[in-house]
PAKOL-244285 format. One line per 2 residues: for each residue x, y, z of C-alpha. Coordinates in steps of 0.1 Angstrom, whole numbers, plus 5000, padded with zeros to 4 digits. Example, Ala and Ser with C-alpha at 12.3 -4.5 7.8 and 13.67 -1.06 7.14 Angstrom:
5123:4955:5078 | 5137:4989:5071
//
This chain:
4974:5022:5335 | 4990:4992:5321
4954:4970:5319 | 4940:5004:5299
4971:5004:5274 | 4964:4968:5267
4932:4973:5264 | 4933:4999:5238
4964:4981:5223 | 4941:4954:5215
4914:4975:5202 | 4938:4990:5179
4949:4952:5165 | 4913:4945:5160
4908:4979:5142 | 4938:4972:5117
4926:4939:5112 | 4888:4951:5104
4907:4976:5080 | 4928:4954:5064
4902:4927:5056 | 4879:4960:5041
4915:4971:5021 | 4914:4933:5008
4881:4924:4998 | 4862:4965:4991
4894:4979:4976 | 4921:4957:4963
4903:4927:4948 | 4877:4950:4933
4904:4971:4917 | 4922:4939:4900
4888:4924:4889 | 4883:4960:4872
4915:4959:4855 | 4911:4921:4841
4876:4928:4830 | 4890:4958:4814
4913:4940:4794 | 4896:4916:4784
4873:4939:4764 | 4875:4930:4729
4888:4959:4716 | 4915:4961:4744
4924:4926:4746 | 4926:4922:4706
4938:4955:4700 | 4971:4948:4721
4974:4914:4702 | 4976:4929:4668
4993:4957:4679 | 4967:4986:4673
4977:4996:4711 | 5009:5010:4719
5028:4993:4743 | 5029:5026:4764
4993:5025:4769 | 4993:4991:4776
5019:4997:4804 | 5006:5024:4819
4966:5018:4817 | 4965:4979:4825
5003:4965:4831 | 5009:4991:4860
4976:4987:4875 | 4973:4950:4874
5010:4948:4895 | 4993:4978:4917
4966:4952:4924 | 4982:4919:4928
5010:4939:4950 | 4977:4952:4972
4962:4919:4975 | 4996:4903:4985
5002:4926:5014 | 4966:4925:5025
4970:4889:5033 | 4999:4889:5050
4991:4915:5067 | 4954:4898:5080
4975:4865:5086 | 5000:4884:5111
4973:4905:5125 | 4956:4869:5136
4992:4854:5150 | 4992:4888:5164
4960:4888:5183 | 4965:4852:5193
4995:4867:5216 | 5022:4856:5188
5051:4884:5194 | 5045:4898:5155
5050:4935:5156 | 5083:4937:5141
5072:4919:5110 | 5038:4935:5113
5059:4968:5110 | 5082:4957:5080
5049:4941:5060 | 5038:4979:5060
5070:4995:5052 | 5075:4971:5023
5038:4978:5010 | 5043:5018:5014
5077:5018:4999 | 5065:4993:4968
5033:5013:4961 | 5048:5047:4965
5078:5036:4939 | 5053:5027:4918
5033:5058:4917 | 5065:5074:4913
5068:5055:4881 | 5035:5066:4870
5035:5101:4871 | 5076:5110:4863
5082:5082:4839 | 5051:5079:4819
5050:5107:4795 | 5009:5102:4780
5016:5131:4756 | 5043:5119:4736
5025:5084:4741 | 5060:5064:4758
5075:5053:4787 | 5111:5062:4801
5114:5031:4822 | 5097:4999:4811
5079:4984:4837 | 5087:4955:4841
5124:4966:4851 | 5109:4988:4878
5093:4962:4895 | 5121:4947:4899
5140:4977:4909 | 5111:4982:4929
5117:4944:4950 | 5155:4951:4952
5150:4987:4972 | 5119:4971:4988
5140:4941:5001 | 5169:4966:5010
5144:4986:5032 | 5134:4955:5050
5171:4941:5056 | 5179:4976:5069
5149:4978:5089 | 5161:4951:5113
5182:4979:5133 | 5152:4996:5157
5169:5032:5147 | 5162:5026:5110
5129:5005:5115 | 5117:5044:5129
5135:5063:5102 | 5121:5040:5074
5082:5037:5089 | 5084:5079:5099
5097:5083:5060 | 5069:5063:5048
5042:5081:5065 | 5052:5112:5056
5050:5098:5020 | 5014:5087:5027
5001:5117:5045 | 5015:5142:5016
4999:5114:4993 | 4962:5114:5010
4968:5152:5011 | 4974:5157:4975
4946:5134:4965 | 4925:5152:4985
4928:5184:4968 | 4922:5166:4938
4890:5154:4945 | 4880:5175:4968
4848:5177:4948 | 4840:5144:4950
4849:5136:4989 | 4810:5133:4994
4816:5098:4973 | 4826:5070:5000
4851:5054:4968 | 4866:5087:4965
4867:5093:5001 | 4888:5055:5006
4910:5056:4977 | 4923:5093:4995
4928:5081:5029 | 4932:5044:5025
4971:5046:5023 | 4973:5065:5057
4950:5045:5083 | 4976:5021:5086
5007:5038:5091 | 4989:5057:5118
4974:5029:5137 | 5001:5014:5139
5020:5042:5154 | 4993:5050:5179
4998:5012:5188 | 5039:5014:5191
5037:5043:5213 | 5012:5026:5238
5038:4999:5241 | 5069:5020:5245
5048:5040:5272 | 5037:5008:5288
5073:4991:5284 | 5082:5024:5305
5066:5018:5333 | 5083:4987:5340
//
């Protein structure tokens, strides 16, 4: 029983490490790419410059989405580079666990930022974002020094799946139309494959820690 948990425990490392590499290079670098090249349109780039583009839209439509971006990248590759220590038999899955509690909480604060302090109608922003992100590090840091006692490591990594699956399920009602589209399909579940491997691969060591 204990070679089979190993087994599959190693699987699952090699699965989060073929995820994360796709996350990196089909999702995240894409997605910054997109949002460079989509400032430096003309009428974006020069519009902002004279100030024919509000700062609220520049915020929200390119500011917010390059930090989403650069944050994804970041995380990716530390996350690849403990995923290798990891699967060279380096003890890594504490860190490994933080890395993905600090991703989760930073990109879910964000998105919180987005949709209740962004108002598109009246064209302004509550909060400017650049003092959320560093809101955003100070409760991410918090998380992580917290997360060094096992009891809250489980609270905060249970808290931030939650978060991601009632993300992936609200995105998937949104576009359920368009699930046929592999895009679509990875921007709804890409948050959640994670969290959930790497659950599946803590509770095959706890049961095979058991047995001893």
């Amino acid at each position: 029983m204990s070679k089979t948990h190993r087994k599959i425990s190693f699987y699952i490392l090699i699965l989060m490490m073929i995820y994360s590499c796709m996350l990196l290079f089909l999702w995240n670098v894409p997605y910054l790419l997109s949002v460079i090249e989509f400032y430096n349109r003309g009428e974006i780039k020069y519009g902002i410059i004279d100030g024919y583009i509000s700062n609220s839209f520049f915020q929200s439509e390119i500011l917010y989405h390059f930090i989403c971006g650069l944050l994804g990248i970041t995380f990716s590759i530390c996350l690849i580079i403990v995923l290798a220590l990891f699967l060279l038999k380096k003890n890594m899955n504490k860190i490994f666990g933080k890395i993905i509690i600090s991703q989760n909480v930073a990109l879910i604060l964000f998105q919180v930022w987005f949709k209740y302090f962004v108002n598109k109608a009246d064209d302004a922003i509550t909060i400017d974002i650049k003092l959320w992100l560093v809101i955003v590090l100070i409760i991410t840091g918090i998380c992580v020094l917290l997360s060094i006692k096992q009891t809250i490591f489980y609270l905060l990594l249970g808290i931030v799946t939650i978060l991601q699956l009632l993300n992936t399920v609200t995105l998937v009602v949104e576009y359920m139309a368009s699930l046929s589209i592999p895009q679509v399909t990875f921007r709804c579940f890409n948050g959640i494959v994670l969290p959930i491997l790497y659950w599946i691969f803590l509770i095959l060591n706890i049961s095979r820690e058991k047995q001893y």
